[in-house]
Gaussian input, Z-matrix of N, CA and C with variables (Angstrom, degrees):
# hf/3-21g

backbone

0 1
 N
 C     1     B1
 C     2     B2     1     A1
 N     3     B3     2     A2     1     D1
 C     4     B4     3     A3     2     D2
 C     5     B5     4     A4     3     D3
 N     6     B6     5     A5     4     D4
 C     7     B7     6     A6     5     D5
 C     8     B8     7     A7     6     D6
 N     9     B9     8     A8     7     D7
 C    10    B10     9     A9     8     D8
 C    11    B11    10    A10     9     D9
 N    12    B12    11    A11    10    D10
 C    13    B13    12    A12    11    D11
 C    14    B14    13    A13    12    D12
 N    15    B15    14    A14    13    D13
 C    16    B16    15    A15    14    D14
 C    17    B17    16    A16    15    D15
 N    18    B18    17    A17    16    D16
 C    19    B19    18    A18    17    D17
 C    20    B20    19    A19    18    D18
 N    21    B21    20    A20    19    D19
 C    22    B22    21    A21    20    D20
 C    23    B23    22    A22    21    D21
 N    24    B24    23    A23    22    D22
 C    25    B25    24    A24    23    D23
 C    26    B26    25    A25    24    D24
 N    27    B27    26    A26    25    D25
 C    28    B28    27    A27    26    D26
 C    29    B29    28    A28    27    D27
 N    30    B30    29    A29    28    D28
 C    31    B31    30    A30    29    D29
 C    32    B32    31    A31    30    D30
 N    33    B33    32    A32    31    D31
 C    34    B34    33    A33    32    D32
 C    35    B35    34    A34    33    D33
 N    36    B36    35    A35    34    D34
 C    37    B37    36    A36    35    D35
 C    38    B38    37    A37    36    D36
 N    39    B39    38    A38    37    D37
 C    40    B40    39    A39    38    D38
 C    41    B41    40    A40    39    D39
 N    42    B42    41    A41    40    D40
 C    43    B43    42    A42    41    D41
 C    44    B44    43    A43    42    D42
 N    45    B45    44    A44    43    D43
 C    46    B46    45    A45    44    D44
 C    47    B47    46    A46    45    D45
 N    48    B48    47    A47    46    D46
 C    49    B49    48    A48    47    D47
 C    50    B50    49    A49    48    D48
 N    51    B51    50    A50    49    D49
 C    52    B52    51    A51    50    D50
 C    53    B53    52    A52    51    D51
 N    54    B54    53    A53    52    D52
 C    55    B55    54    A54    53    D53
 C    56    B56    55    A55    54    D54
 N    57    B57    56    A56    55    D55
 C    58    B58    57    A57    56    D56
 C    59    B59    58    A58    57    D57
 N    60    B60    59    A59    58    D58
 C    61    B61    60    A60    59    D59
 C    62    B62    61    A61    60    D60
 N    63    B63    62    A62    61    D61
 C    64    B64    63    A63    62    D62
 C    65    B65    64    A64    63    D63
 N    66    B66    65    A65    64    D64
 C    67    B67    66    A66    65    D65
 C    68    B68    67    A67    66    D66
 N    69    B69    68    A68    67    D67
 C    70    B70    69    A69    68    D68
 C    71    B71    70    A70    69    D69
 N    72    B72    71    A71    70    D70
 C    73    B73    72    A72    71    D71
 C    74    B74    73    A73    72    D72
 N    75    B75    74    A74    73    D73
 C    76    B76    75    A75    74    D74
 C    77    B77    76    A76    75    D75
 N    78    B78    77    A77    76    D76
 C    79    B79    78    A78    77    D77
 C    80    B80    79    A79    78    D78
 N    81    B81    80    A80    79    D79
 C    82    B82    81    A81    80    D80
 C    83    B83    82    A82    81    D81
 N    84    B84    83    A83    82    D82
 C    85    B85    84    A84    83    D83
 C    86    B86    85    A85    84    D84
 N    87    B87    86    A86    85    D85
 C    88    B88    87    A87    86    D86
 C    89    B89    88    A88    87    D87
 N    90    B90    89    A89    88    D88
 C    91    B91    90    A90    89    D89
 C    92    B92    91    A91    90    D90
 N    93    B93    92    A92    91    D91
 C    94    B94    93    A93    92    D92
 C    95    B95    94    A94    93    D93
 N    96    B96    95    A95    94    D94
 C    97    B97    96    A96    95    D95
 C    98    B98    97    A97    96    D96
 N    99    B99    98    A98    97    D97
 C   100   B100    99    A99    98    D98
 C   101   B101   100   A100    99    D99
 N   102   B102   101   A101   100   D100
 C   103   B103   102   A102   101   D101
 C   104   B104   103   A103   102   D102
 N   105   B105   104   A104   103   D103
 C   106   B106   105   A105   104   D104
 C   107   B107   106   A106   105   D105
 N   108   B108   107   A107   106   D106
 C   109   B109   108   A108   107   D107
 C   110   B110   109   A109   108   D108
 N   111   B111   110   A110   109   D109
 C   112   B112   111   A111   110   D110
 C   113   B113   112   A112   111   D111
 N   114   B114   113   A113   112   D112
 C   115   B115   114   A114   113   D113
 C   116   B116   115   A115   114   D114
 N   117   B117   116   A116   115   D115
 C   118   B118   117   A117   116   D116
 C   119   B119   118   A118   117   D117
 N   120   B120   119   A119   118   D118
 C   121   B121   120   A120   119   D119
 C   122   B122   121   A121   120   D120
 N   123   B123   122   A122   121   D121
 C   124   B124   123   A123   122   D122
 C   125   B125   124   A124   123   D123
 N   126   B126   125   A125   124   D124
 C   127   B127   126   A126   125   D125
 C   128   B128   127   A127   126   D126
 N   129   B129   128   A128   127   D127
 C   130   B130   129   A129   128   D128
 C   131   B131   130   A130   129   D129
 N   132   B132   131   A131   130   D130
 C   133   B133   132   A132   131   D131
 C   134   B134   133   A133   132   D132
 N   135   B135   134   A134   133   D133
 C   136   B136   135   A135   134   D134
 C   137   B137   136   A136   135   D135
 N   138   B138   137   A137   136   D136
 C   139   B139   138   A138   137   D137
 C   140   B140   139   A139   138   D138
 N   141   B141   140   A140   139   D139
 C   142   B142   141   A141   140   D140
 C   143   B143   142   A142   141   D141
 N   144   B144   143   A143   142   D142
 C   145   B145   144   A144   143   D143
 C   146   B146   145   A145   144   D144
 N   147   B147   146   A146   145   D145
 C   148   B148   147   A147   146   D146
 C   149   B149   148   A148   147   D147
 N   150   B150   149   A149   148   D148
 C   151   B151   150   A150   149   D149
 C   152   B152   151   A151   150   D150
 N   153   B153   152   A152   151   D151
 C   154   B154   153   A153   152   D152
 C   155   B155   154   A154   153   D153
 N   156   B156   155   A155   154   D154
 C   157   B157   156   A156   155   D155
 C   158   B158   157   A157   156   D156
 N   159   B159   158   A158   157   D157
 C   160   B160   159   A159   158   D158
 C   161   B161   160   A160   159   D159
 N   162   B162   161   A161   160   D160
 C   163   B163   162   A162   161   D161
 C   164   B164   163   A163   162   D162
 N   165   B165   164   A164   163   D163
 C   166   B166   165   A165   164   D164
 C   167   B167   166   A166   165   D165
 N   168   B168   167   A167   166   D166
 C   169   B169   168   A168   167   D167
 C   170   B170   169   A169   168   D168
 N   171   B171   170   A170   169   D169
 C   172   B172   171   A171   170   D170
 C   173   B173   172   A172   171   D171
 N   174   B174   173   A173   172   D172
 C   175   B175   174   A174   173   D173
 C   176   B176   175   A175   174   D174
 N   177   B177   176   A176   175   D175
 C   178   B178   177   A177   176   D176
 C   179   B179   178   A178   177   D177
 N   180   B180   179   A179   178   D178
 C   181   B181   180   A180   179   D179
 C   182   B182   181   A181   180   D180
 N   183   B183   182   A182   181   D181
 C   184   B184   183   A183   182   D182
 C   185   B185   184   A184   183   D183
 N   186   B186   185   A185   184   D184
 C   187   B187   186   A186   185   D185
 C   188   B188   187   A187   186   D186
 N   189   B189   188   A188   187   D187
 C   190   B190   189   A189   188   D188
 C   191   B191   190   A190   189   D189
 N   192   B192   191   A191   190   D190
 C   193   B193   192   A192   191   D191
 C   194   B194   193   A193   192   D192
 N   195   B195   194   A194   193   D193
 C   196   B196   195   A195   194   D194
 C   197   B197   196   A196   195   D195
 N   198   B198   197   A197   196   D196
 C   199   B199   198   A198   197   D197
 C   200   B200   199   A199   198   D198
 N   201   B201   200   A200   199   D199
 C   202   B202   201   A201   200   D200
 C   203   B203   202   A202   201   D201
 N   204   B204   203   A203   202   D202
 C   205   B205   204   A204   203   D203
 C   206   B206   205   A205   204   D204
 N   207   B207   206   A206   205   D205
 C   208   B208   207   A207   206   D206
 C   209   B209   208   A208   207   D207
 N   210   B210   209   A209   208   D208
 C   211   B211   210   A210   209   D209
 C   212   B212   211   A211   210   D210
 N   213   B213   212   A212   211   D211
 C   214   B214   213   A213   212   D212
 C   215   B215   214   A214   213   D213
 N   216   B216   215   A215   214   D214
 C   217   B217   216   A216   215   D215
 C   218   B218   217   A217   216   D216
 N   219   B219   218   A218   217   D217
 C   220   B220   219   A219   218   D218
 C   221   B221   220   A220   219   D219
 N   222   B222   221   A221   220   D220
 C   223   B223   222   A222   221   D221
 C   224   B224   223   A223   222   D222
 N   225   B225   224   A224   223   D223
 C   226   B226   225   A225   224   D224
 C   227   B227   226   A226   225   D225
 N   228   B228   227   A227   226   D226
 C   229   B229   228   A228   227   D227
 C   230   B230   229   A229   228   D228
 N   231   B231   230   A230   229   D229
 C   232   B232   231   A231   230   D230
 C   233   B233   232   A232   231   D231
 N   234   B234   233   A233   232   D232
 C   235   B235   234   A234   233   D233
 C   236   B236   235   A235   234   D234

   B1=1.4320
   B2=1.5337
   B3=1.5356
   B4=1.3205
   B5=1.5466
   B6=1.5032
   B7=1.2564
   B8=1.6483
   B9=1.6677
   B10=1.1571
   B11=1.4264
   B12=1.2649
   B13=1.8004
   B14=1.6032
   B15=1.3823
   B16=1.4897
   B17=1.4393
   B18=1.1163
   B19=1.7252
   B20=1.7619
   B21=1.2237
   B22=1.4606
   B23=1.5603
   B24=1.1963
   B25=1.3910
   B26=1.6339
   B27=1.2559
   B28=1.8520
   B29=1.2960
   B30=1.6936
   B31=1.8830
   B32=1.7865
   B33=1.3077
   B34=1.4338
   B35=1.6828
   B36=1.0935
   B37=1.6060
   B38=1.8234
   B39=1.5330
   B40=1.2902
   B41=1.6408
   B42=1.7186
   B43=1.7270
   B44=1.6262
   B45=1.7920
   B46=1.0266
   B47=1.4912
   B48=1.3641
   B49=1.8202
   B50=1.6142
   B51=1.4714
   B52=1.3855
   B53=1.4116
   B54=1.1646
   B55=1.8171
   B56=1.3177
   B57=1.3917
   B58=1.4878
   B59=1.9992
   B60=1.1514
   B61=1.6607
   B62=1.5790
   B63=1.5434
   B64=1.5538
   B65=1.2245
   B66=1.3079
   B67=1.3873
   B68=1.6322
   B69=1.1784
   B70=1.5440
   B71=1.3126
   B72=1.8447
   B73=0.8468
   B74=1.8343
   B75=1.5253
   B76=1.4824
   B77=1.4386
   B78=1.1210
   B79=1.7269
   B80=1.4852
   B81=1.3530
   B82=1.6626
   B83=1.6979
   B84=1.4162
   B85=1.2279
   B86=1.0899
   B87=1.9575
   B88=1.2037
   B89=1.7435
   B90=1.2199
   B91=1.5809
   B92=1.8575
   B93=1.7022
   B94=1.5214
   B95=1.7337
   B96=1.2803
   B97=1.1819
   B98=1.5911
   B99=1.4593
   B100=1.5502
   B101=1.4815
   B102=1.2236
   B103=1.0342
   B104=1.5432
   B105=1.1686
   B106=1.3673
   B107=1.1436
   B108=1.2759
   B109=1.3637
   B110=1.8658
   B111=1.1455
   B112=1.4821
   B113=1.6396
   B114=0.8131
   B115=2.1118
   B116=1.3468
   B117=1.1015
   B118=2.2534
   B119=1.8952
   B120=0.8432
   B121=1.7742
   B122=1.1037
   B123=1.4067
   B124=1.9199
   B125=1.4791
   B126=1.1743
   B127=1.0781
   B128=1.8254
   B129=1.5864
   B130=1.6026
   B131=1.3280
   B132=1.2271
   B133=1.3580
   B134=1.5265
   B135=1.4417
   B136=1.7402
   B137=1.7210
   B138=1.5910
   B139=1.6876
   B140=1.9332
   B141=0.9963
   B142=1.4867
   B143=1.4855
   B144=1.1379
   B145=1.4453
   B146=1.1679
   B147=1.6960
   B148=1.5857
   B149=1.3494
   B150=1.5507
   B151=1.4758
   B152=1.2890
   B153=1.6886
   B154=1.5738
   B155=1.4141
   B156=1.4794
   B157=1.4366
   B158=1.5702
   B159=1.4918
   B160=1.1517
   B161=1.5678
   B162=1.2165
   B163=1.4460
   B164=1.6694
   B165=1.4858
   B166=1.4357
   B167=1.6560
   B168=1.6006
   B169=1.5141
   B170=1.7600
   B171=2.0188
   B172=1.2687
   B173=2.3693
   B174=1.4095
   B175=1.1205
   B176=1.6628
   B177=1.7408
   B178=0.9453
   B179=1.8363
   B180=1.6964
   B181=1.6687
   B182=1.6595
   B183=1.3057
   B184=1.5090
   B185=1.6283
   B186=1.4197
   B187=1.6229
   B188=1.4833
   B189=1.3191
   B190=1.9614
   B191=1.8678
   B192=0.9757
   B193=1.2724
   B194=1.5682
   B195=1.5005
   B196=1.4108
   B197=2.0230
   B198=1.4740
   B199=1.3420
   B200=1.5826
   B201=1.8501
   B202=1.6382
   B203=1.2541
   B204=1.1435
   B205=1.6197
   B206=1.6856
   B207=1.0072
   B208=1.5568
   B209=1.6673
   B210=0.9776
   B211=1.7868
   B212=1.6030
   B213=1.4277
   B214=1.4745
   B215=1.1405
   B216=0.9256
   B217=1.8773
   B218=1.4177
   B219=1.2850
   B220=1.7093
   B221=1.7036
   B222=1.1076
   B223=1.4982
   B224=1.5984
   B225=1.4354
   B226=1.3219
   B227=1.5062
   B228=1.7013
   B229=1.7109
   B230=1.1334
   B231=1.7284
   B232=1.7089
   B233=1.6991
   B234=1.2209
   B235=1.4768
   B236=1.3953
   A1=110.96
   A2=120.32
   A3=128.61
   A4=95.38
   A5=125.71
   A6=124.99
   A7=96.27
   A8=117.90
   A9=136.96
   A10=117.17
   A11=95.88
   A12=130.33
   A13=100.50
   A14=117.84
   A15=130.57
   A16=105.93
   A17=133.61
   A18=131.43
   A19=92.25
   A20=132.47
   A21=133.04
   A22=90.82
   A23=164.85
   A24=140.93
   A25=117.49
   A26=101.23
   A27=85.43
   A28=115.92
   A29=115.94
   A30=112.69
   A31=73.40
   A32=140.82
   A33=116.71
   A34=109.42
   A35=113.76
   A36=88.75
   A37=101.03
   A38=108.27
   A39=106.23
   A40=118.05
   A41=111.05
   A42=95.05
   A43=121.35
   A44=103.88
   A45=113.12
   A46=122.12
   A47=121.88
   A48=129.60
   A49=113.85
   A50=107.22
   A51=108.21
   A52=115.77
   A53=103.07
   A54=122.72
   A55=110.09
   A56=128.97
   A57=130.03
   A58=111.61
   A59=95.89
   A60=100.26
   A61=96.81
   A62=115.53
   A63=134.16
   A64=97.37
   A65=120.77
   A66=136.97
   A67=99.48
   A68=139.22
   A69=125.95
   A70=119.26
   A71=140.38
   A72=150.12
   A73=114.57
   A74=97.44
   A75=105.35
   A76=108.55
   A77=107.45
   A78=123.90
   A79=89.92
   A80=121.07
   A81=130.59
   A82=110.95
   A83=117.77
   A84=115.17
   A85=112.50
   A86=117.70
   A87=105.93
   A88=139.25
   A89=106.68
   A90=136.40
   A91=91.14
   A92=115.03
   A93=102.95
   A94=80.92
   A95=148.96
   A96=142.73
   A97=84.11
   A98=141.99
   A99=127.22
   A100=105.27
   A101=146.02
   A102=128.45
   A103=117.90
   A104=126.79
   A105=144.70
   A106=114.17
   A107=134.32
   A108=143.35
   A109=98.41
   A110=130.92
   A111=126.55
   A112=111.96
   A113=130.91
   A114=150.35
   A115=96.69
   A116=94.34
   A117=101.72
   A118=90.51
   A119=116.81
   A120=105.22
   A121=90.64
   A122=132.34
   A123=122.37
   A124=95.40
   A125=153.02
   A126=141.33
   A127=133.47
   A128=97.10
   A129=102.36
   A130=102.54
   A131=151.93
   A132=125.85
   A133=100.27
   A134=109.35
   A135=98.92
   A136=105.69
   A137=107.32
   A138=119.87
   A139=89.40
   A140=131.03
   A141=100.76
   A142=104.71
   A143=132.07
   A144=124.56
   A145=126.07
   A146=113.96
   A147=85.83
   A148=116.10
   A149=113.07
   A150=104.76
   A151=122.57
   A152=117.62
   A153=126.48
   A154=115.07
   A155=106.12
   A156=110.08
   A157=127.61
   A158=120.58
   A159=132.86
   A160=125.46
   A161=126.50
   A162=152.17
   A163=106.11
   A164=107.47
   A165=99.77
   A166=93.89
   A167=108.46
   A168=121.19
   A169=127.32
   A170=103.21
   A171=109.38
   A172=80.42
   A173=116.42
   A174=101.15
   A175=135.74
   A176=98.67
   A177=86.06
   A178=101.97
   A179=90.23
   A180=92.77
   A181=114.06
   A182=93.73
   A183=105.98
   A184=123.19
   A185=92.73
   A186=118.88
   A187=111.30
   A188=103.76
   A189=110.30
   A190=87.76
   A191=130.38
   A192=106.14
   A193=131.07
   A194=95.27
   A195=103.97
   A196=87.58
   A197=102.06
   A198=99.53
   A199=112.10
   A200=112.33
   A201=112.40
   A202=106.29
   A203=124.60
   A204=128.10
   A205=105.12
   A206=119.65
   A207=117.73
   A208=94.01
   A209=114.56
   A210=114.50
   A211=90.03
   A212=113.16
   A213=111.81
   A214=118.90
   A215=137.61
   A216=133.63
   A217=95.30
   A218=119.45
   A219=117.22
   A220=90.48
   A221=123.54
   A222=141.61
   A223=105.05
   A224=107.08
   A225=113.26
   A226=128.79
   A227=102.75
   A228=99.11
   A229=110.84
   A230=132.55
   A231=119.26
   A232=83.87
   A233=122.83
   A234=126.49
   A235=131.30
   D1=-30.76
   D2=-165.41
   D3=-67.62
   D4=-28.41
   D5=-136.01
   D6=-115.02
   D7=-7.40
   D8=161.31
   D9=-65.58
   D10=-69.26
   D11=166.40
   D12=-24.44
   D13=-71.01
   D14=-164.93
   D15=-85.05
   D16=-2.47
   D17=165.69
   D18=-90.88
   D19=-62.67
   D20=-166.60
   D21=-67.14
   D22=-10.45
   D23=133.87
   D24=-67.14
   D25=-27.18
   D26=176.19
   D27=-74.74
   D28=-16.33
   D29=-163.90
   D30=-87.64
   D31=-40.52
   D32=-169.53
   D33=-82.21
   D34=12.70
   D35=173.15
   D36=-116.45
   D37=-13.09
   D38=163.13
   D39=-76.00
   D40=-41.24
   D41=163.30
   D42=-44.49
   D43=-73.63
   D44=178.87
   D45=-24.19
   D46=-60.48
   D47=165.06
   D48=-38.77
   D49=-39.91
   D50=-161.81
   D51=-94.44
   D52=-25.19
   D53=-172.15
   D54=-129.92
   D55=0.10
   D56=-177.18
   D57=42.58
   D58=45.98
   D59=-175.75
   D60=-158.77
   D61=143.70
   D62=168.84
   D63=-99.32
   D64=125.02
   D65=162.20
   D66=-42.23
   D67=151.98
   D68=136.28
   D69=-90.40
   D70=13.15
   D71=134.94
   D72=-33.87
   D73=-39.64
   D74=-168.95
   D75=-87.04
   D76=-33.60
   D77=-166.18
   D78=-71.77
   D79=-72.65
   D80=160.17
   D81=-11.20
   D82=-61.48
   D83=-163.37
   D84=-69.73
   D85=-44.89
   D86=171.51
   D87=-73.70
   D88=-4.48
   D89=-178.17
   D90=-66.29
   D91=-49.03
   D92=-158.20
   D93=-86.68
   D94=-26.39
   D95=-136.56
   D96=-102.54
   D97=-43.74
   D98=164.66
   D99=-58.64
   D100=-36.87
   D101=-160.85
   D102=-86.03
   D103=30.47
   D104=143.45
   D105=-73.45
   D106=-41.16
   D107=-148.63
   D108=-148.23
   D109=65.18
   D110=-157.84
   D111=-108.18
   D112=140.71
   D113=172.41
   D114=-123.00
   D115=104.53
   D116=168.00
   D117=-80.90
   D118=21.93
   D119=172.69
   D120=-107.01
   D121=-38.92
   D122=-171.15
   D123=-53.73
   D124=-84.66
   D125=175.10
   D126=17.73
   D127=-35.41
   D128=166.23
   D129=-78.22
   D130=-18.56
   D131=-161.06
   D132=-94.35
   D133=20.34
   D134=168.17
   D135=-102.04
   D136=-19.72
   D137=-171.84
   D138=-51.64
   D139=-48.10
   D140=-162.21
   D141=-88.41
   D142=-2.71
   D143=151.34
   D144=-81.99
   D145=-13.46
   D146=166.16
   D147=-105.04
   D148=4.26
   D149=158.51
   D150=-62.05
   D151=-39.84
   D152=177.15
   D153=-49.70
   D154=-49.79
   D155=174.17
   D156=-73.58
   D157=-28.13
   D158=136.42
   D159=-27.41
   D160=-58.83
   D161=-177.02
   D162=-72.65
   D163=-53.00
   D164=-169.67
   D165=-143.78
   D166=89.70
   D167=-178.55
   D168=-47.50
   D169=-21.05
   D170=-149.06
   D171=-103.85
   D172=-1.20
   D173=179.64
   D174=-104.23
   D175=-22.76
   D176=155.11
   D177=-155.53
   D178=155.49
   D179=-163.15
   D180=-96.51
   D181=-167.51
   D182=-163.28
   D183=-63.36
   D184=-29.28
   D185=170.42
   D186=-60.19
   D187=-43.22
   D188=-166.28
   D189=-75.96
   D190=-40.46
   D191=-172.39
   D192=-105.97
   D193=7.68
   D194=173.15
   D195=-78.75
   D196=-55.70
   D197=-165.99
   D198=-36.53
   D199=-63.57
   D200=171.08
   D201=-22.40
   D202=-70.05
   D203=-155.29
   D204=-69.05
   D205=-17.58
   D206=175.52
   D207=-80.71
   D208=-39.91
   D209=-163.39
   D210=-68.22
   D211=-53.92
   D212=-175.31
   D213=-51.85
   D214=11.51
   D215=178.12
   D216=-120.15
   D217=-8.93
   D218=-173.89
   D219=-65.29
   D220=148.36
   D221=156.71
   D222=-48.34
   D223=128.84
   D224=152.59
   D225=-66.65
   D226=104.44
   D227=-170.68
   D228=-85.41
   D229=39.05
   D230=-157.57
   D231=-122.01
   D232=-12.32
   D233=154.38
   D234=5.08

């Protein structure tokens, strides 16, 4: 699954680079792919991006922090 996890962030940081946009196809995939293994606490590590984006609308978009928040439900593997 780890090795799932880390291919569906590389196709979004190669969109993102290439097209300046996150699919939500991707954000989606990884959202059902944490929820095997789920922490409703990962969820804060999107709060300081959406204050940033909150604060300053033109820096970062809707994609970058849906994505955080999909990553944030991923399981902590440092366990």
């Amino acid at each position: 699954m780890d090795i799932l996890f880390a291919i569906l962030l590389l196709i979004a940081t190669y969109t993102d680079l290439k097209k300046r946009e996150i699919p939500d196809k991707l954000s989606i995939a990884i959202v059902v792919l944490a929820l095997f293994d789920f922490h409703p606490l990962g969820l804060l590590s999107a709060l300081p991006f959406f204050i940033a984006a909150t604060l300053n609308p033109e820096g970062i978009g809707g994609g970058d922090i849906k994505l955080t928040a999909a990553v944030g439900l991923a399981p902590n593997r440092h366990d």
